[in-house]
C-alpha positions as YAML, in Angstrom:
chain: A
units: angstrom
residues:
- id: 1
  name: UNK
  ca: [88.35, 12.80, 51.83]
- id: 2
  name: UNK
  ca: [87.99, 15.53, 48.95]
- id: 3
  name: UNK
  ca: [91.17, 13.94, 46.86]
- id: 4
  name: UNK
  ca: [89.20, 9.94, 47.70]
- id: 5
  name: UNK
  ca: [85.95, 11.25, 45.98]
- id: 6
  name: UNK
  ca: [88.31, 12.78, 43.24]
- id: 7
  name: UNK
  ca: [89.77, 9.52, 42.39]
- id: 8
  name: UNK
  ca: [86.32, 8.00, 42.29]
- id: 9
  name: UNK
  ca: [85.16, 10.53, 40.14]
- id: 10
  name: UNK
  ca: [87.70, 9.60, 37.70]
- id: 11
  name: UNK
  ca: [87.70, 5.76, 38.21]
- id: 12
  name: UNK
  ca: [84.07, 6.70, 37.03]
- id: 13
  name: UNK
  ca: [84.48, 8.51, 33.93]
- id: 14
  name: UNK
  ca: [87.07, 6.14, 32.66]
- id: 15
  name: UNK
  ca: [84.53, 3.34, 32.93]
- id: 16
  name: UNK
  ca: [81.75, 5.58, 31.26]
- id: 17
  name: UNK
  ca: [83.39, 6.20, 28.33]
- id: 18
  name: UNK
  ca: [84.94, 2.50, 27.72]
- id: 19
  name: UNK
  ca: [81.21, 1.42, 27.71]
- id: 20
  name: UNK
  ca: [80.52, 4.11, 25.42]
- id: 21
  name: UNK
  ca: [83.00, 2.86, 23.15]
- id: 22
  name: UNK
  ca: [82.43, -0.24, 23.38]
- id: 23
  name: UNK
  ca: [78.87, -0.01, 22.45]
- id: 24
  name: UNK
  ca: [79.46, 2.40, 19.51]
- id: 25
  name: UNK
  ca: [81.96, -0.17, 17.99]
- id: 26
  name: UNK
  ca: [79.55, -3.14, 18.44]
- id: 27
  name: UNK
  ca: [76.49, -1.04, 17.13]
- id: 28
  name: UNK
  ca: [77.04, -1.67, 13.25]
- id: 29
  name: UNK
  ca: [76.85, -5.74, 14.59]
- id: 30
  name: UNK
  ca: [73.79, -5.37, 16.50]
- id: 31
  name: UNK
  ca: [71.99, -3.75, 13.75]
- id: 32
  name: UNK
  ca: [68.35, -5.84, 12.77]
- id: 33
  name: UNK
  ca: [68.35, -7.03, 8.64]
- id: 34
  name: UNK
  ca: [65.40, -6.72, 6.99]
- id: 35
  name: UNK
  ca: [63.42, -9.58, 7.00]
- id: 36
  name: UNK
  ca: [61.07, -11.02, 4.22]
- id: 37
  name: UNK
  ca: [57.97, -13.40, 3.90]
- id: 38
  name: UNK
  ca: [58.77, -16.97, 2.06]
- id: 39
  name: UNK
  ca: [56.43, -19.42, 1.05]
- id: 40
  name: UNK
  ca: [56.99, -22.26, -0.78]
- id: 41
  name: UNK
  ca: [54.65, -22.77, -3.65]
- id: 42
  name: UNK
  ca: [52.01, -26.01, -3.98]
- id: 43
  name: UNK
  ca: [49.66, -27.12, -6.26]
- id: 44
  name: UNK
  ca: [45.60, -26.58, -5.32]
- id: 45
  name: UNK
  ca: [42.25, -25.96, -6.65]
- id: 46
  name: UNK
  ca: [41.31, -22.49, -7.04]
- id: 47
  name: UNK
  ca: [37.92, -20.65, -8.01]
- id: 48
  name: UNK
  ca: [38.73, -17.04, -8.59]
- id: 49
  name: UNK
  ca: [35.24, -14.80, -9.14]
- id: 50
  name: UNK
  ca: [35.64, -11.74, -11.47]
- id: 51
  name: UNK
  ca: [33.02, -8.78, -11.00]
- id: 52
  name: UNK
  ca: [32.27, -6.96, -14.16]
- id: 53
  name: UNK
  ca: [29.78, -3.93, -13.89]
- id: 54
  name: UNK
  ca: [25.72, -4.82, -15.05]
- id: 55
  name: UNK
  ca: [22.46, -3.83, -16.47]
- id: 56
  name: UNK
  ca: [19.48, -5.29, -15.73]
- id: 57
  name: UNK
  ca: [16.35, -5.66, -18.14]
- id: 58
  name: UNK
  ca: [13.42, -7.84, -18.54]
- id: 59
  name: UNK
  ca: [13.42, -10.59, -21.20]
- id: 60
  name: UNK
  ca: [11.19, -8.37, -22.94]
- id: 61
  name: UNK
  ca: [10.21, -4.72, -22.34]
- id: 62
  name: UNK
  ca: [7.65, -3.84, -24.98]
- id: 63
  name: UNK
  ca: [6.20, -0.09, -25.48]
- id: 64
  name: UNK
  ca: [2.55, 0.65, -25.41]
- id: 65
  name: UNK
  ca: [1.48, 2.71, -28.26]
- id: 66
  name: UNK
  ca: [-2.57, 3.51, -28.99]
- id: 67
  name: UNK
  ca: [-2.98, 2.59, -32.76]
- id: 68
  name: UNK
  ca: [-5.71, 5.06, -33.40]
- id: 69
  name: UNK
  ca: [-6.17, 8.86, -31.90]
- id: 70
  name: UNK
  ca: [-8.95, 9.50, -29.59]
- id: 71
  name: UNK
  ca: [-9.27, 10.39, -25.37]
- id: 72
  name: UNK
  ca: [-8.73, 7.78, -23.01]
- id: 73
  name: UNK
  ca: [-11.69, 6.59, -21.86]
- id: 74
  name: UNK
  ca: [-10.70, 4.29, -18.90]
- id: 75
  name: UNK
  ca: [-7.69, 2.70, -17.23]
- id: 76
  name: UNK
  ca: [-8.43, -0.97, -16.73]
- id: 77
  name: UNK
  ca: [-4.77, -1.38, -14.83]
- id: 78
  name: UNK
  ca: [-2.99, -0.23, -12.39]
- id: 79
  name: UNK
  ca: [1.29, 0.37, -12.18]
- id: 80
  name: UNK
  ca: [3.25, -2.52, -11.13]
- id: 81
  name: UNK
  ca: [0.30, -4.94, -11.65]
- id: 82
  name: UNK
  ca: [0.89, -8.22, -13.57]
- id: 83
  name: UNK
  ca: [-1.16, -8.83, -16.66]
- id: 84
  name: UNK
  ca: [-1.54, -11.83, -19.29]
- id: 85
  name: UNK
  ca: [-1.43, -11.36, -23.24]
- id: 86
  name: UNK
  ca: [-4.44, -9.89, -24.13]
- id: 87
  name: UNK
  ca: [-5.24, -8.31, -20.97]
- id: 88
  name: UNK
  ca: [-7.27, -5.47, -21.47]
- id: 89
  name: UNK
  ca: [-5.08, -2.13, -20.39]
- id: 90
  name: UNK
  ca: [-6.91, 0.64, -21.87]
- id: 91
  name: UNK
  ca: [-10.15, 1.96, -23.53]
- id: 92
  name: UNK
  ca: [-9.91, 4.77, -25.88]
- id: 93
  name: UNK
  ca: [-13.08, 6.66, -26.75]
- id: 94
  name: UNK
  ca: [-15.38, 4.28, -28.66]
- id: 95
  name: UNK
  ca: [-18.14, 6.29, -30.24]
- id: 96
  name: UNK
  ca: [-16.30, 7.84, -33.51]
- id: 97
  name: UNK
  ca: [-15.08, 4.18, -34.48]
- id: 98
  name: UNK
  ca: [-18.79, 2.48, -33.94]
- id: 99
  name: UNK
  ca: [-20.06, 5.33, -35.93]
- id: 100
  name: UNK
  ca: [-17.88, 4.85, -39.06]
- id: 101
  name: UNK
  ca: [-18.40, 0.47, -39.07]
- id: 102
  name: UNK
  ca: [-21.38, 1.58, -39.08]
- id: 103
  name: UNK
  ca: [-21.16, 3.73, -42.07]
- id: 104
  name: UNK
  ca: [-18.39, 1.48, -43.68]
- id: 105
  name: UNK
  ca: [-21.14, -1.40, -43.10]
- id: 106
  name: UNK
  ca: [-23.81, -0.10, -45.08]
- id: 107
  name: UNK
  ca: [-21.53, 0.47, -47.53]
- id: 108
  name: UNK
  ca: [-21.03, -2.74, -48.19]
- id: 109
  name: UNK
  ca: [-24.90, -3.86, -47.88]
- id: 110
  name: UNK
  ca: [-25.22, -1.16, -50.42]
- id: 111
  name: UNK
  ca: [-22.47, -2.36, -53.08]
- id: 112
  name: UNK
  ca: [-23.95, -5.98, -52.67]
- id: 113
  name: UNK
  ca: [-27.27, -4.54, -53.73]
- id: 114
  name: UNK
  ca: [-25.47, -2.78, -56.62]
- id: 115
  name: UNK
  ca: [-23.25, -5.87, -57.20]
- id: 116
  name: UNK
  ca: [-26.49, -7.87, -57.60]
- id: 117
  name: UNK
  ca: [-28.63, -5.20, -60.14]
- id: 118
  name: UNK
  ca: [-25.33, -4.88, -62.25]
- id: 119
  name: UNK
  ca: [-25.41, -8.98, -62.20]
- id: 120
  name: UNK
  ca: [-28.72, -8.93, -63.34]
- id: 121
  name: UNK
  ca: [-28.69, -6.96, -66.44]
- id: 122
  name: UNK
  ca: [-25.04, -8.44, -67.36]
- id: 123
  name: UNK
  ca: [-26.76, -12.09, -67.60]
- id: 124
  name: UNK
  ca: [-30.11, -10.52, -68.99]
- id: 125
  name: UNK
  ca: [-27.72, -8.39, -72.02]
- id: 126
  name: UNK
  ca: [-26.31, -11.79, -72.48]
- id: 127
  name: UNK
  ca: [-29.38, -13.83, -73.12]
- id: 128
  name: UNK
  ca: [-30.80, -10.99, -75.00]
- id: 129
  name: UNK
  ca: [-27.31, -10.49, -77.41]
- id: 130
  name: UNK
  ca: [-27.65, -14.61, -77.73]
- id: 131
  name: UNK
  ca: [-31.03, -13.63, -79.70]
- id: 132
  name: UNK
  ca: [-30.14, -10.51, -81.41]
- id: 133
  name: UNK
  ca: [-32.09, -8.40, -79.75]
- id: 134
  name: UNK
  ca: [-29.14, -6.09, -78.11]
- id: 135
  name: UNK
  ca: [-25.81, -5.03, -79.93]
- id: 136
  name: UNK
  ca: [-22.52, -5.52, -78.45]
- id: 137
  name: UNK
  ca: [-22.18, -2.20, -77.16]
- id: 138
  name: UNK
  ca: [-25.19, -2.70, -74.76]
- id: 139
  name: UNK
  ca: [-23.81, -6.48, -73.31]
- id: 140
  name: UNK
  ca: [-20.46, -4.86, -72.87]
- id: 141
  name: UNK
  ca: [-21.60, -1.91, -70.99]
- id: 142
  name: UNK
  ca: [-23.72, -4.36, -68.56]
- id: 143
  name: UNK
  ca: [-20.34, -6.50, -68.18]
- id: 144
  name: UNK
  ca: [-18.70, -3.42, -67.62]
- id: 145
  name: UNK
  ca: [-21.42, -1.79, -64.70]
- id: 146
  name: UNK
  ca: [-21.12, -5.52, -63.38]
- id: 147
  name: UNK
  ca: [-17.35, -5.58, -63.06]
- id: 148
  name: UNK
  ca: [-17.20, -2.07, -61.43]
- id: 149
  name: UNK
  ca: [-20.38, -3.00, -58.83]
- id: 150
  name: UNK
  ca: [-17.67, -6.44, -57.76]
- id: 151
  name: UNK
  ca: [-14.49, -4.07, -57.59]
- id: 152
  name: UNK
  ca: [-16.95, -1.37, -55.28]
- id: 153
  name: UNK
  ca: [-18.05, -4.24, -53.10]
- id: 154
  name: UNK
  ca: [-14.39, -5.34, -52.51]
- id: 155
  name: UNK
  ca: [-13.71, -1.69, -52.08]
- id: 156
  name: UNK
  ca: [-16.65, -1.46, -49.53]
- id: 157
  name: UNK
  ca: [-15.65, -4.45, -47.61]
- id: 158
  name: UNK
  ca: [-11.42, -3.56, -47.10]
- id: 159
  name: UNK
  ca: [-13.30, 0.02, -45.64]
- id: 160
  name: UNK
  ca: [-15.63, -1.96, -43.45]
- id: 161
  name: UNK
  ca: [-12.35, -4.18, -42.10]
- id: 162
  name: UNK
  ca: [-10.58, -1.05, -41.09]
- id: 163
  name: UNK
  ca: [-13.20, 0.35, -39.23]
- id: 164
  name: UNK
  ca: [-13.45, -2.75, -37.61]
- id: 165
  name: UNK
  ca: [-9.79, -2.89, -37.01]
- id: 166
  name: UNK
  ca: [-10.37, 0.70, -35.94]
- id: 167
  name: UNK
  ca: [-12.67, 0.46, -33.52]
- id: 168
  name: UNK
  ca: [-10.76, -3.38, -32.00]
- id: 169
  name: UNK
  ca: [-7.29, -0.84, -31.71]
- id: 170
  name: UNK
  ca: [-9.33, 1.20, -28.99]
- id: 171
  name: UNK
  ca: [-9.14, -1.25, -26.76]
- id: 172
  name: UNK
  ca: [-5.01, -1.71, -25.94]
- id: 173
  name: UNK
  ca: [-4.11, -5.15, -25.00]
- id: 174
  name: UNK
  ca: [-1.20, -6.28, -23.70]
- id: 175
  name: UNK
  ca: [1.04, -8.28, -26.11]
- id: 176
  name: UNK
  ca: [2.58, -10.63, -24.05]
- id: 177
  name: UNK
  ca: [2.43, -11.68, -20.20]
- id: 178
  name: UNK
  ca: [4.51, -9.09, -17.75]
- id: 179
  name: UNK
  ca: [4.15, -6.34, -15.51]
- id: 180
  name: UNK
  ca: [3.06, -2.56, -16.00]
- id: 181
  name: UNK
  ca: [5.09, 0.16, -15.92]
- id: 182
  name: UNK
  ca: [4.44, 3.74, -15.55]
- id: 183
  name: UNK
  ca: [0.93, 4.90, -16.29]
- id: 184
  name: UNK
  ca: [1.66, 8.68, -17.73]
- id: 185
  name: UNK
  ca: [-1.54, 9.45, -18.98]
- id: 186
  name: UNK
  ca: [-4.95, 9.02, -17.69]
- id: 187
  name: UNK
  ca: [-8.58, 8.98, -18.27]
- id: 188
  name: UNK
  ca: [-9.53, 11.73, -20.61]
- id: 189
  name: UNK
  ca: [-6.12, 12.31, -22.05]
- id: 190
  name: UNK
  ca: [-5.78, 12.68, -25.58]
- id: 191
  name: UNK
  ca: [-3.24, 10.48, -27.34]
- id: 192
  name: UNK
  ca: [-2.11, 9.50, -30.47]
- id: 193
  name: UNK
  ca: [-0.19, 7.20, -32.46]
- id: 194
  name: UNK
  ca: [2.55, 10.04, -32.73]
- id: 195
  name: UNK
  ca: [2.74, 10.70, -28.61]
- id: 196
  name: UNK
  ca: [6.40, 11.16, -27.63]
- id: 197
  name: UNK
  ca: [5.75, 8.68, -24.90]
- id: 198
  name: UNK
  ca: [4.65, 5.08, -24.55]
- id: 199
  name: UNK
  ca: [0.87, 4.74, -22.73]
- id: 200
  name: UNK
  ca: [2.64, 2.42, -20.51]
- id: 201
  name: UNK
  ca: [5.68, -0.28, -20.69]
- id: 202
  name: UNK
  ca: [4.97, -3.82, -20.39]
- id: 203
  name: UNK
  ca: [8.22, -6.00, -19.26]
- id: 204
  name: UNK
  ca: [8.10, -9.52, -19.09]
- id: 205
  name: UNK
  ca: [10.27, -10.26, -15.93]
- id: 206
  name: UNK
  ca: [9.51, -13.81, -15.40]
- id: 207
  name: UNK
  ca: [13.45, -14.19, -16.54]
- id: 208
  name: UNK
  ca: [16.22, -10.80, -16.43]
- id: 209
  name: UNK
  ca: [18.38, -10.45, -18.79]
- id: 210
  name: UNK
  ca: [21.65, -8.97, -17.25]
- id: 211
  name: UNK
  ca: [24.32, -7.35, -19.83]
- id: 212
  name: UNK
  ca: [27.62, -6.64, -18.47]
- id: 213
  name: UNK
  ca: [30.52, -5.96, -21.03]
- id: 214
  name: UNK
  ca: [34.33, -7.68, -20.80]
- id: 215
  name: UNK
  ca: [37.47, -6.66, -22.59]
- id: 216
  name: UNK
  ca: [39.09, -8.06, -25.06]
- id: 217
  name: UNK
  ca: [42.00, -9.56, -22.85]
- id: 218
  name: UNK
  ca: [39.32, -10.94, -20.41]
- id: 219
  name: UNK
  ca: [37.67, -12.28, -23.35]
- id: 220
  name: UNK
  ca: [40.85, -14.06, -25.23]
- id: 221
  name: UNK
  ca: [41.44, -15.36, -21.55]
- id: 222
  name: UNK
  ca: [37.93, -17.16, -21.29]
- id: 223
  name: UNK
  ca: [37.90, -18.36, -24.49]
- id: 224
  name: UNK
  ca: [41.94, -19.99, -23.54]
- id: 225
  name: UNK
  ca: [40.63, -21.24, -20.56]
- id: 226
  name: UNK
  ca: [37.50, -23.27, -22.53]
- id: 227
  name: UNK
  ca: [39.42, -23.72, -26.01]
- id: 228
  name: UNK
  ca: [37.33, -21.57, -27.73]
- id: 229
  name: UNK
  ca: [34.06, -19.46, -27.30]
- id: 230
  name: UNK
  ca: [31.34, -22.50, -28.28]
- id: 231
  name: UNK
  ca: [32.86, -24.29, -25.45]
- id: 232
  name: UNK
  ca: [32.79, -21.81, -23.00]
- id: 233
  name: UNK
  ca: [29.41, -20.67, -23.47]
- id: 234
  name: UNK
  ca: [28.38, -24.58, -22.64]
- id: 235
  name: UNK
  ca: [30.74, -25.21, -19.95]
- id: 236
  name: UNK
  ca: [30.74, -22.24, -18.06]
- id: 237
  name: UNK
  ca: [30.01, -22.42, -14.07]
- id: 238
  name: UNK
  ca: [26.40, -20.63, -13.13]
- id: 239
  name: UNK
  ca: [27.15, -16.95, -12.39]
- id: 240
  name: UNK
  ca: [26.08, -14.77, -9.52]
- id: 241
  name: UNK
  ca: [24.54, -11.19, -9.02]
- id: 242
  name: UNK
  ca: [25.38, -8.78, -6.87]
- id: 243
  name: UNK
  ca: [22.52, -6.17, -6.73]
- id: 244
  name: UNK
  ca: [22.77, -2.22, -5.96]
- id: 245
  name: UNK
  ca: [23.16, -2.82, -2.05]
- id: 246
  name: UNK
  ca: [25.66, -5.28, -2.42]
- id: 247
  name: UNK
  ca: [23.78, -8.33, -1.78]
- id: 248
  name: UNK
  ca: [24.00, -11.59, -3.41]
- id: 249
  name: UNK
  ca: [20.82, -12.59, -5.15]
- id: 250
  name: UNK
  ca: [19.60, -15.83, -4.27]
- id: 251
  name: UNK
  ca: [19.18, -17.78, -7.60]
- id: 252
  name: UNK
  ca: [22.24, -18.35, -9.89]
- id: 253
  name: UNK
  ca: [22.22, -17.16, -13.77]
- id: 254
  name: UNK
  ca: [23.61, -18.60, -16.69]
- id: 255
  name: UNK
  ca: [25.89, -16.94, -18.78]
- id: 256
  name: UNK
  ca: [23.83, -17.57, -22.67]
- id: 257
  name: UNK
  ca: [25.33, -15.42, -24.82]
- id: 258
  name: UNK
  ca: [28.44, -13.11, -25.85]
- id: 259
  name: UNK
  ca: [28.77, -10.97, -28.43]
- id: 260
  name: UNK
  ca: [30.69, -11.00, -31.70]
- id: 261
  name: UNK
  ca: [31.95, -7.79, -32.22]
- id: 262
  name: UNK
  ca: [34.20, -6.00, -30.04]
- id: 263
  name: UNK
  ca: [33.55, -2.23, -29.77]
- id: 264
  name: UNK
  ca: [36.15, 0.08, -31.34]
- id: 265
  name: UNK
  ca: [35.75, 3.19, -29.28]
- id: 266
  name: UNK
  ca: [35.39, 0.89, -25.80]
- id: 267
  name: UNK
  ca: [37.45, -2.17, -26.48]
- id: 268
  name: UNK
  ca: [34.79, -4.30, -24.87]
- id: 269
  name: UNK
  ca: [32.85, -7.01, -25.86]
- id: 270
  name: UNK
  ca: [28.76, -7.69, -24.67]
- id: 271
  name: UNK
  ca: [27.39, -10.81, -22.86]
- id: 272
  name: UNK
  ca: [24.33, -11.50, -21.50]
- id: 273
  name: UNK
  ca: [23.39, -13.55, -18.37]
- id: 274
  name: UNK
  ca: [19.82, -15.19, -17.46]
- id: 275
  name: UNK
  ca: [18.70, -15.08, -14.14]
- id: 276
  name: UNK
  ca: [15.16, -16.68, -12.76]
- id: 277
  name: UNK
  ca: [12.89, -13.76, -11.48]
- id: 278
  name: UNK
  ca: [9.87, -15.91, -9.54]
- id: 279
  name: UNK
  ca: [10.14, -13.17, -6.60]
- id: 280
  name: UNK
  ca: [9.98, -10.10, -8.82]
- id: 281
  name: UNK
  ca: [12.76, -8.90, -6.67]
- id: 282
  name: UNK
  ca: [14.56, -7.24, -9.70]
- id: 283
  name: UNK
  ca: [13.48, -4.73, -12.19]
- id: 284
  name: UNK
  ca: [13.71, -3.58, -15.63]
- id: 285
  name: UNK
  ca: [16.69, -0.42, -15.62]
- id: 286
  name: UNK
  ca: [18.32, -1.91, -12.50]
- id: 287
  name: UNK
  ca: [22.12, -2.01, -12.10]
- id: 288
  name: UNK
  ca: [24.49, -4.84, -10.31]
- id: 289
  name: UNK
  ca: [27.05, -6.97, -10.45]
- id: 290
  name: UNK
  ca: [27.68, -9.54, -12.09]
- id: 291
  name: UNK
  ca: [30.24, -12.63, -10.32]
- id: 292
  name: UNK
  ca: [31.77, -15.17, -12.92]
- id: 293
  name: UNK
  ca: [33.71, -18.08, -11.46]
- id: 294
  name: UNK
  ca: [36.86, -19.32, -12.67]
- id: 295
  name: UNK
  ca: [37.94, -23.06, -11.68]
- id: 296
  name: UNK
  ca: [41.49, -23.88, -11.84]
- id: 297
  name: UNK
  ca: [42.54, -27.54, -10.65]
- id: 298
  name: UNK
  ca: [46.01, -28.58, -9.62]
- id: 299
  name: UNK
  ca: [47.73, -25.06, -9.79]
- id: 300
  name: UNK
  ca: [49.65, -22.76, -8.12]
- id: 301
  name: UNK
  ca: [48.38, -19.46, -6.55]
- id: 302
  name: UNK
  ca: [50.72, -16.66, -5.10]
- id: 303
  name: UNK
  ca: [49.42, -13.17, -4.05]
- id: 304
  name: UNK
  ca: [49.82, -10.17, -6.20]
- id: 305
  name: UNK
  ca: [52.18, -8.80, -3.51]
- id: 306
  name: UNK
  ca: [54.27, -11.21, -4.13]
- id: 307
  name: UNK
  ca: [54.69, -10.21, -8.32]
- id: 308
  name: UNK
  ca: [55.73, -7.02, -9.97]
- id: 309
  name: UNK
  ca: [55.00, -5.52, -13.17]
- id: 310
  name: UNK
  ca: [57.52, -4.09, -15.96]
- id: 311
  name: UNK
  ca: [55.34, -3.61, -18.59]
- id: 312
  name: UNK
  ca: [53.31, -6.04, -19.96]
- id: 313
  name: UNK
  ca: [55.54, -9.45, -18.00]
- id: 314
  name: UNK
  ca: [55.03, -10.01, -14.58]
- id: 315
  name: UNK
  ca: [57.92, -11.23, -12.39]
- id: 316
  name: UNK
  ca: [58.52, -12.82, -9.09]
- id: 317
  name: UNK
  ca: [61.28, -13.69, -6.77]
- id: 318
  name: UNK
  ca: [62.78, -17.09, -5.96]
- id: 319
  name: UNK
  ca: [64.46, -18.00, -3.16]
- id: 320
  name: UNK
  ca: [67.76, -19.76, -4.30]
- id: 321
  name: UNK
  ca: [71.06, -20.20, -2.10]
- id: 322
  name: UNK
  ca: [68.78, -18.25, 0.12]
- id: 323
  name: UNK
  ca: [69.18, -14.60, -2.54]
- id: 324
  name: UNK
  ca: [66.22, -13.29, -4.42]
- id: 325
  name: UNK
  ca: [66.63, -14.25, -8.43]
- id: 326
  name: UNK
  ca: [63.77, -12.59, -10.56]
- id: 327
  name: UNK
  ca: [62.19, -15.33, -12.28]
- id: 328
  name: UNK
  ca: [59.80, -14.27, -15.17]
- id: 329
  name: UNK
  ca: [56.13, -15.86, -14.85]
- id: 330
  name: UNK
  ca: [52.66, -16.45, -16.81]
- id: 331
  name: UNK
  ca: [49.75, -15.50, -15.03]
- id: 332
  name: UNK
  ca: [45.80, -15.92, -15.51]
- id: 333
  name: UNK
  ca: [43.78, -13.28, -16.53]
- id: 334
  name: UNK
  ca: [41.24, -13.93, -14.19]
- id: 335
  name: UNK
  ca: [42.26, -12.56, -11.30]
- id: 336
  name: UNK
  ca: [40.27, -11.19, -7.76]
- id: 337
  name: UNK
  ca: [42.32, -8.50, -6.98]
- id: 338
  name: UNK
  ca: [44.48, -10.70, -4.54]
- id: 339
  name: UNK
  ca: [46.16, -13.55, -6.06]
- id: 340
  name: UNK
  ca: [47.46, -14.31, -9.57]
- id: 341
  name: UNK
  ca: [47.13, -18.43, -11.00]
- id: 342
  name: UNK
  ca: [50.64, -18.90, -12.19]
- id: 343
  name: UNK
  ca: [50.43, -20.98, -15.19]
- id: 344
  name: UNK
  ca: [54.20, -21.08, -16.06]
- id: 345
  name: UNK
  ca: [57.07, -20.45, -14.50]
- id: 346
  name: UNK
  ca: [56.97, -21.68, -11.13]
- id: 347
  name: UNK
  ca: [56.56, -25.30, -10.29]
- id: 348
  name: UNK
  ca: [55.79, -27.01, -6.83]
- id: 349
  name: UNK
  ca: [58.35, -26.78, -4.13]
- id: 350
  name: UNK
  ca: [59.71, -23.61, -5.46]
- id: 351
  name: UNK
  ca: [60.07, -21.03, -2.38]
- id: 352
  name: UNK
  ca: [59.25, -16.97, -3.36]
- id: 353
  name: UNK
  ca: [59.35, -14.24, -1.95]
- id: 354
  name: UNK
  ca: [55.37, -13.30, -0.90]
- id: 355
  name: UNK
  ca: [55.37, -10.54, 0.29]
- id: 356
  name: UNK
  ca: [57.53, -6.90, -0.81]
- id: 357
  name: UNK
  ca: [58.32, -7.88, -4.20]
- id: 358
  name: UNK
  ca: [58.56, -4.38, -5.39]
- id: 359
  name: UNK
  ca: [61.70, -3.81, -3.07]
- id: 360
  name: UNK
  ca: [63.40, -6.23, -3.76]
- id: 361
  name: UNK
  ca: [66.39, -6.34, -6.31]
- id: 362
  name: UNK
  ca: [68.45, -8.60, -7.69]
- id: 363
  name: UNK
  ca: [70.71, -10.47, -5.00]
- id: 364
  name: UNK
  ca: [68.92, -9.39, -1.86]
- id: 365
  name: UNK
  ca: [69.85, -11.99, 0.41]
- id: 366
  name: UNK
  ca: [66.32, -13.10, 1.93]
- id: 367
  name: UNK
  ca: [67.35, -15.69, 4.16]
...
């Protein structure tokens, strides 16, 4: 019984290791290859949107600065309010300014009366030179005291205008229609035209002005894409706005102008978008995002996974005879992030390589 189980034991073993063997040679056969994402490429429409940091201003954010010094005799609005051109905003102290129109008026009453004596003896020196009976000395010294009387009237009068001026510049009126901004200083502060700070800001925000800036390859791209910048600026889609809490602001903008010059020390270029502001939802100093469309029709897209970069060309792999060939391509500059337009180098039917690009090399059989 003891020599049976022997045998068995060794019947055993022998078929252990042959299946051990067996599977250890056949192991480098069952081994998985890699395997890689194709697509073949087709032609589509494609709106990309570029986001391009933003400031937001009014279309006009005017400081409010008291022409004349003097306390600040009463607030006549409130911050945040709306106001009109030539809504009154503040009073400054009245009495000083009344006093000298006053003063600067009877000046003037007082020239005219001088004005009129010195016209009097002029014409009376003339009728009485005309008949001998005053030398010339005596009709030029009334022509004289005449001309000096007019020139003191005129004199008398430009004083009596700026009083008047004076005492209209303590009332501050708002220059143009908008809403109020801060209110720093209040009834019975004294100001000046020299304060270090506005009495208040007016902004018109009826329409926002949003500035965002682009570089110079974003800007070479756009003004490819149009033919040149005049172009652009007239046929380029409505833009959108993301605000500060990543919301998209309900009414559209227009992209109106672009600047010029390119910075030296930023490489960037300014433009400026107009957006309608009926809800007063945005505000002067604010900061967003601004979304510009780019329409392609009949082109091919690929993802960015699909590409790699070696310096400044951008290369992708082909499927052919079913090996990856690098195959050198033109992209857009527009891009979002996750797909490139491909404006040479592929054409429709081609199969790639779409996903893994950067592992690949030349050769890698992909399929």
């Amino acid at each position: 019984m003891i020599t049976l189980n022997r045998k068995w034991i060794r019947l055993m073993t022998v078929i252990g290791c042959t299946m051990w063997l067996a599977s250890c040679k056949q192991a480098p056969d069952a081994q998985v290859k890699p395997s890689y994402a194709i697509m073949k490429v087709s032609p589509v429409d494609k709106e990309l949107s570029t986001s391009y940091s933003a400031t937001i201003r009014g279309r006009q954010d005017i400081d409010i600065y008291p022409q004349v010094s003097g306390t600040i005799e009463k607030l006549c609005v409130t911050e945040g309010q709306k106001v009109r051109r030539g809504q009154l905003l503040f009073i400054i102290d009245q009495v000083p300014y009344k006093a000298a129109l006053k003063t600067a008026t009877a000046n003037v009453e007082a020239a005219r009366a001088t004005l009129a004596t010195a016209e009097l003896t002029y014409n009376s020196n003339k009728e009485l030179h005309a008949q001998a009976v005053v030398s010339e000395f005596s009709l030029k010294t009334a022509e004289n005291n005449y001309l000096t009387a007019k020139a003191q009237l005129a004199q008398a009068e430009a004083q009596e205008m700026n009083a008047r001026n004076n005492l209209s510049y303590t009332e501050v009126k708002s220059p143009s229609d908008g809403v109020v901004g801060a209110l720093p200083f209040r009834a019975g502060a004294l100001v000046s035209p020299n304060i270090p700070q506005p009495l208040t800001t007016v902004s018109d925000n009826s329409d926002m002005y949003v500035y965002f800036s682009m570089t110079e390859n974003q800007l070479l791209a756009l003004t490819r894409q149009y033919g040149n910048m005049d172009d652009a600026l007239k046929n380029m889609p409505e833009v959108e706005l993301k605000l500060n809490d990543n919301s998209i602001y309900d009414k559209k903008g227009i992209i109106e102008s672009i600047s010029g010059v390119i910075d030296r020390q930023t490489g960037t270029v300014v433009a400026r978008a107009v957006f309608p502001n009926e809800s007063r939802l945005l505000h002067s100093g604010a900061s967003g995002s601004i979304l510009v469309p780019s329409t392609y029709k009949n082109c091919i897209v690929i993802p960015q996974g699909a590409t790699v970069q070696m310096q400044d060309k951008t290369i992708t792999y082909k499927v052919v005879d079913g090996k990856a060939v690098s195959t050198l391509i033109t992209v857009a500059g527009v891009s979002d992030g996750r797909e490139y337009v491909v404006l040479n180098g592929l054409k429709p039917g081609d199969e790639i390589v779409s996903e893994g690009a950067g592992l690949l090399r030349e050769g890698t059989v992909v399929k």
